[in-house]
Structure formats: structure tokens, C-alpha cells
C-alpha positions as a Markdown table, in Angstrom:
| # | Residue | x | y | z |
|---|---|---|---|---|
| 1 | Unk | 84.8 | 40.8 | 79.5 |
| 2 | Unk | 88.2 | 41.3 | 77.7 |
| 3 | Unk | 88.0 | 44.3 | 75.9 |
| 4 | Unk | 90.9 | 42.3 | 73.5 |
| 5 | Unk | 89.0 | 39.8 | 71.9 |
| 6 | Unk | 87.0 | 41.6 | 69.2 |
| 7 | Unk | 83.4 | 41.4 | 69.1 |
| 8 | Unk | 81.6 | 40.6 | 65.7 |
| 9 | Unk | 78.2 | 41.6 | 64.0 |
| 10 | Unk | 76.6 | 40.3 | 61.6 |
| 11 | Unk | 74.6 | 41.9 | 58.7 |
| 12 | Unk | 71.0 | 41.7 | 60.2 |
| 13 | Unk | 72.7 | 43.2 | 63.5 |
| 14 | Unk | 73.9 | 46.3 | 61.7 |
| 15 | Unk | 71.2 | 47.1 | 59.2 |
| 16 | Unk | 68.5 | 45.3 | 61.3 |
| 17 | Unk | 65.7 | 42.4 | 60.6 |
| 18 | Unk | 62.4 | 43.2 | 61.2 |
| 19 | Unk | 60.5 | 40.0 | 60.3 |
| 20 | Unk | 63.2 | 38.3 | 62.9 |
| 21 | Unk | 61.3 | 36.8 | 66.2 |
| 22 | Unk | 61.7 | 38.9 | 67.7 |
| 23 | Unk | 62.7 | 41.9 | 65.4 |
| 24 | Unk | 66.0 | 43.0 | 65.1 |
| 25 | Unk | 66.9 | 47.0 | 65.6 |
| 26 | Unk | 68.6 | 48.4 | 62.8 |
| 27 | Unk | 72.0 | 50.2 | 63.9 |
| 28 | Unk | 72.5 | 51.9 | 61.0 |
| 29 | Unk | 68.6 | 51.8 | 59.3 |
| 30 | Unk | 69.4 | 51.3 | 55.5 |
| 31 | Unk | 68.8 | 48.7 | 52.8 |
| 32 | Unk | 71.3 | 45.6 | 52.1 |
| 33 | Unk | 72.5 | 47.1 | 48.4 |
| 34 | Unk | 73.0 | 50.4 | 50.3 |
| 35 | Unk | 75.0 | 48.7 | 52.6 |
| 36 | Unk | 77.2 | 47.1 | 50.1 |
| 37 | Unk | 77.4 | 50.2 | 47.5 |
| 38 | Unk | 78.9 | 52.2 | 50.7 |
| 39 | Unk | 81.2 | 49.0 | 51.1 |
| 40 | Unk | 81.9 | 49.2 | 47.3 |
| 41 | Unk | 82.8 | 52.6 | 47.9 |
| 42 | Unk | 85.0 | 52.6 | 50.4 |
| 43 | Unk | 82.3 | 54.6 | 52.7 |
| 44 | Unk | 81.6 | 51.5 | 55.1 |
| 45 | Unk | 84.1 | 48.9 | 56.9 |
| 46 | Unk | 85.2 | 45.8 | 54.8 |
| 47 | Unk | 84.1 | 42.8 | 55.9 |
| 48 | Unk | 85.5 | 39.6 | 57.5 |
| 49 | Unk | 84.8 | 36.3 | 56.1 |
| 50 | Unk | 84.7 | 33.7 | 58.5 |
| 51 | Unk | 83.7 | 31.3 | 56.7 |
| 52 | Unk | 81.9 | 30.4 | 53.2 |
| 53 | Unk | 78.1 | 31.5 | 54.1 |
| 54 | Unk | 79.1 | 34.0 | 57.5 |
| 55 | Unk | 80.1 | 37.2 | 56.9 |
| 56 | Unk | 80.7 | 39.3 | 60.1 |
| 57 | Unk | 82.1 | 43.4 | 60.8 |
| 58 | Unk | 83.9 | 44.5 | 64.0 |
| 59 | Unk | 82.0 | 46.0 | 66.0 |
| 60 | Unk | 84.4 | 48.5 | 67.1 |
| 61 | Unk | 84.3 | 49.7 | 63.4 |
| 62 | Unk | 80.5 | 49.7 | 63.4 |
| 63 | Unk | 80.4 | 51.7 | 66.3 |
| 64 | Unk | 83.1 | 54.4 | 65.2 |
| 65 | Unk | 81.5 | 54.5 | 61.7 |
| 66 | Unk | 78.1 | 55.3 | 63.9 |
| 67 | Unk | 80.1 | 57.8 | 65.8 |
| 68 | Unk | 81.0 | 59.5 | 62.1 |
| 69 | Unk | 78.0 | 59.4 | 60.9 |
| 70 | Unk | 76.2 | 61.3 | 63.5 |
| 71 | Unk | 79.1 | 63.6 | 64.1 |
């Protein structure tokens, strides 16, 4: 794998799915307007719009913002 192409995430991948088949984990377990208010705020990583329904994060910056929060 080439560690220079950046790898992307979408919402459900971050804050999880459970009624996805089958159900998605939740990296960071908290609601979708949580997730958005901490955007808001400056407390999460901005998004990158790939498009005009797909909204994605690095996941380099999900896992460093993981790496914060438990720190």
C-alpha cells in the first residue's frame, strides 16, 4: 500500500452505524450534531467535499484526533 495516497472515511465510519448490515463500529462513539458542533467549533477536522452528496475526513486526521483524545 502507498502510505502517499490518503485514505478517506466517511461519516458512518467515524461515528459508527449500527442499523448498517452488518453494523458499523463507531471510532469515535458520538451523535451526528455532536459531530458537527465539535466541527463548528473548531474541535474536530474539516471536512472534504468530494462531491455534492459525499462528504469524507482523512483518516490520518481521524486517527491523530483519536490519538488526542485519549491522550
Amino acid at each position: 500500500m502507498n502510505k502517499d495516497i490518503p485514505r478517506f472515511l466517511r461519516l458512518k465510519n467515524i461515528i459508527g452505524d449500527p442499523k448498517a448490515n452488518p453494523p458499523i463500529p463507531a471510532i469515535i462513539p458520538i451523535s451526528k450534531s455532536s459531530w458537527w458542533n465539535g466541527i463548528k467549533s473548531g474541535r474536530y477536522p474539516k471536512p472534504i467535499k468530494l462531491g455534492e452528496n459525499t462528504t469524507v475526513w482523512k483518516e490520518n486526521d481521524i486517527r491523530k484526533l483519536v490519538e488526542k483524545l485519549s491522550s
